[in-house]
DSSP file (Angstrom, degrees, kcal/mol; ACC not computed):
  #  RESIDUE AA STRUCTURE BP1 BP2  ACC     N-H-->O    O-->H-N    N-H-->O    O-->H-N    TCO  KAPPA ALPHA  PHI   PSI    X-CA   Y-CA   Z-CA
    1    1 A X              0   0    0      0, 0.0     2,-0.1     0, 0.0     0, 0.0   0.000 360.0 360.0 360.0 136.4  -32.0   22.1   17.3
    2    2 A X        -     0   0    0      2,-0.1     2,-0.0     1,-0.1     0, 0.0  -0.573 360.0-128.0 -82.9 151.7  -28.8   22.5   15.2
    3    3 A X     >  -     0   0    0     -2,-0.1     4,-2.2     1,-0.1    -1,-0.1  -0.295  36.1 -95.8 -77.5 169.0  -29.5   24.2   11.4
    4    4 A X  H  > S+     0   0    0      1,-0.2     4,-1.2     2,-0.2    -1,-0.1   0.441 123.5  64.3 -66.7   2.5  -28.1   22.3    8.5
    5    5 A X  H  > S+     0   0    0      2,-0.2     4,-3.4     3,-0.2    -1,-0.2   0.838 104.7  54.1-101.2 -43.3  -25.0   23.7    7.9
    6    6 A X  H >4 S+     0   0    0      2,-0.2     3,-1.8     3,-0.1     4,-0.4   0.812 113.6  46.8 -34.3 -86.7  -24.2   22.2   11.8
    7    7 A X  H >X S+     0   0    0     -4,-2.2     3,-2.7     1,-0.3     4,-0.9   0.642 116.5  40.6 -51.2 -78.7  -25.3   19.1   10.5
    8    8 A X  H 3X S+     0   0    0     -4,-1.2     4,-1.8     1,-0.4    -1,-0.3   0.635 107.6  54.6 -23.3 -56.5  -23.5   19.3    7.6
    9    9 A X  H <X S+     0   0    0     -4,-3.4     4,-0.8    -3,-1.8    -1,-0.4   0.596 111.2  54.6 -51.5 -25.0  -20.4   20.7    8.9
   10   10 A X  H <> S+     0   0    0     -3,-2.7     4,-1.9    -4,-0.4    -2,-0.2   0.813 108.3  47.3 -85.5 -73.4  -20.7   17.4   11.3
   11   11 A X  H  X S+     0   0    0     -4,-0.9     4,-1.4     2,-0.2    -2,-0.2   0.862 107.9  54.9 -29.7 -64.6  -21.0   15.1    8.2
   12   12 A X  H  X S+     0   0    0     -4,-1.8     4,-2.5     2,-0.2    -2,-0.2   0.858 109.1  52.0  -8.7 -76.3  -18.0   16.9    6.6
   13   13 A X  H >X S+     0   0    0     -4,-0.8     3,-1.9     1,-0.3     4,-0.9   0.882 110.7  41.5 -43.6 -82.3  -16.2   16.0    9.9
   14   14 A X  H 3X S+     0   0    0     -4,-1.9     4,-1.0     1,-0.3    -1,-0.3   0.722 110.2  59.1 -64.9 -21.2  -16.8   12.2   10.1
   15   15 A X  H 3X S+     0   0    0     -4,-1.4     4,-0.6     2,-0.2    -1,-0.3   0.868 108.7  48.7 -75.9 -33.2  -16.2   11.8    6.4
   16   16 A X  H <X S+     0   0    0     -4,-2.5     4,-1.5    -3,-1.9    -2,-0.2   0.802 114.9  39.0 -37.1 -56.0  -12.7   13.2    7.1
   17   17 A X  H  X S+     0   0    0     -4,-0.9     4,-1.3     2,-0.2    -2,-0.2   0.516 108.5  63.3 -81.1  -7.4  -11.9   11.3    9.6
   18   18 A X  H  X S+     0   0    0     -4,-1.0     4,-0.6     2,-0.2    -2,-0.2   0.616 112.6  39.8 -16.3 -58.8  -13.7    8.3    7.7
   19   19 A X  H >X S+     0   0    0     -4,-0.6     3,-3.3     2,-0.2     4,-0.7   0.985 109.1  60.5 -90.5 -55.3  -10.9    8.8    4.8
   20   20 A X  H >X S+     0   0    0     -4,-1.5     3,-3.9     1,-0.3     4,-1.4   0.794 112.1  42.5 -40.4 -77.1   -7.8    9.6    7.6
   21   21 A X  H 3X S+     0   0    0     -4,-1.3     4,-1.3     1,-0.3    -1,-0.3   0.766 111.2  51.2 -61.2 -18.1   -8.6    5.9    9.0
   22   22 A X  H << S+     0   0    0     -3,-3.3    -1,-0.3    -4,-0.6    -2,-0.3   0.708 105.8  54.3 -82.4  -1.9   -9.0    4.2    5.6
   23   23 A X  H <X S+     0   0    0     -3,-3.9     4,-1.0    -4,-0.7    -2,-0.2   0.450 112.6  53.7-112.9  -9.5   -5.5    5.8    4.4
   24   24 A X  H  < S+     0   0    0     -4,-1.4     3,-0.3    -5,-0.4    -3,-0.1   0.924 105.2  45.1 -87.2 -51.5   -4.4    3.9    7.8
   25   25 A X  T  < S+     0   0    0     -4,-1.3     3,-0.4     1,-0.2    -2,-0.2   0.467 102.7  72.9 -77.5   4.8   -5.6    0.7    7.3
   26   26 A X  T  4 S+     0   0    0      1,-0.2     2,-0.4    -4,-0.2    -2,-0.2   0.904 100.8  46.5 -39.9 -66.1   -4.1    1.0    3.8
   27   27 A X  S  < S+     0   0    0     -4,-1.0     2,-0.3    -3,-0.3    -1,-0.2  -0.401  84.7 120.8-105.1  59.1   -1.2    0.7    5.2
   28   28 A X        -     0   0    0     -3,-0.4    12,-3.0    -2,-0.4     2,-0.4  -0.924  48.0-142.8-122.2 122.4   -1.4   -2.3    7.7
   29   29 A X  E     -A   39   0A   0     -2,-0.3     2,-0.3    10,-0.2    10,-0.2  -0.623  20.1-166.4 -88.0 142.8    0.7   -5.3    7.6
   30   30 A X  E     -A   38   0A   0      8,-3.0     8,-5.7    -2,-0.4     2,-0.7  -0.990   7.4-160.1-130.5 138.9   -1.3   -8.4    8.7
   31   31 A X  E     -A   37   0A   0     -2,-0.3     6,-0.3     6,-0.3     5,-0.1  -0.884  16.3-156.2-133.0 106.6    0.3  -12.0    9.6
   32   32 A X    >   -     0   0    0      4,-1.7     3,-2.2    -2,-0.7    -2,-0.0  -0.028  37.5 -82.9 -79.6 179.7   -2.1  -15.0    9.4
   33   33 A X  T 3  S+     0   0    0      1,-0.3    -1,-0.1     2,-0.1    -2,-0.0   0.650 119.5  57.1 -49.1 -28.7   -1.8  -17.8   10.9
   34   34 A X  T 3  S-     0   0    0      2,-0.1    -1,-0.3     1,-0.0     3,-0.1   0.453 117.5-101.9 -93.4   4.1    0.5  -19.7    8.8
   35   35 A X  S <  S+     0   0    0     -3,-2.2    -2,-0.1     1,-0.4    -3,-0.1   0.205  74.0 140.1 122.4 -23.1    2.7  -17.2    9.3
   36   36 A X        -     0   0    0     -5,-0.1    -4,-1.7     1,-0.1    -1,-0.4  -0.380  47.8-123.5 -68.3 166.5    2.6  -15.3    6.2
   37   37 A X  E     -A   31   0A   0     -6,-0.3     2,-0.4    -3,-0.1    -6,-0.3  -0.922  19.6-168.7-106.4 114.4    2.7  -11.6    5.9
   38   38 A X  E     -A   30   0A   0     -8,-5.7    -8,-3.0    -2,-0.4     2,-0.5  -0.965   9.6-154.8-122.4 138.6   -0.3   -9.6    3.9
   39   39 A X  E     -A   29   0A   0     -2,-0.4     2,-0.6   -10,-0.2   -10,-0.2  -0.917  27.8-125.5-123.6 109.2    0.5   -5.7    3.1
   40   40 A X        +     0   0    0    -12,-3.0   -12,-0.2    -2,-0.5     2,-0.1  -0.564  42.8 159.3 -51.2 112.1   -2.8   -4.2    2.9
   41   41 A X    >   -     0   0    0     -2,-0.6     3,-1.3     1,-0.1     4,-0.5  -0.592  53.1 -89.7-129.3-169.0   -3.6   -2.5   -0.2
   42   42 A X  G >  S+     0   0    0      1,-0.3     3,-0.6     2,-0.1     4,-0.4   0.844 123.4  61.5 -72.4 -20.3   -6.8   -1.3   -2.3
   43   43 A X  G 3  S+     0   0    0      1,-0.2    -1,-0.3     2,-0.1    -3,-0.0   0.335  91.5  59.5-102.0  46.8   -6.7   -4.3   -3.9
   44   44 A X  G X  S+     0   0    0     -3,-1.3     3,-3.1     2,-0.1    -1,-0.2   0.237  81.1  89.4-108.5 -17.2   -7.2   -6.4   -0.9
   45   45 A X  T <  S+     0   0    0     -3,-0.6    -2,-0.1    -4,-0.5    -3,-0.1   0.947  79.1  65.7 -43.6 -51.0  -10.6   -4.8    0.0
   46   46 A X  T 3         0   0    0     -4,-0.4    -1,-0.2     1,-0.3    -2,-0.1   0.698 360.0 360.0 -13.9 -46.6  -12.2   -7.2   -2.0
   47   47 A X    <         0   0    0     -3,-3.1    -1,-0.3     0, 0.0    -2,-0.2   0.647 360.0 360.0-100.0 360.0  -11.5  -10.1   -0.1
């Protein structure tokens, strides 16, 4: 069985990689259907 600091150290990890891929979809262009262009930002989380 792993001690807590594994687990922890584990957590740590996916919460890292957690922010790495939000700072990625931050910056993602999306282009609906009608053609327009939407620049992801934080304040598109919302929707």
């Amino acid at each position: 069985m792993k001690s807590i600091e594994d687990i922890m150290a584990m957590a740590q990890n996916v919460q890292n990689e957690l922010t790495k891929a939000q700072a990625n979809l931050d910056g993602i262009e999306v282009e609906g259907a009608s053609g327009l262009v939407f620049e992801c930002s934080k304040e598109c989380k919302d929707y």
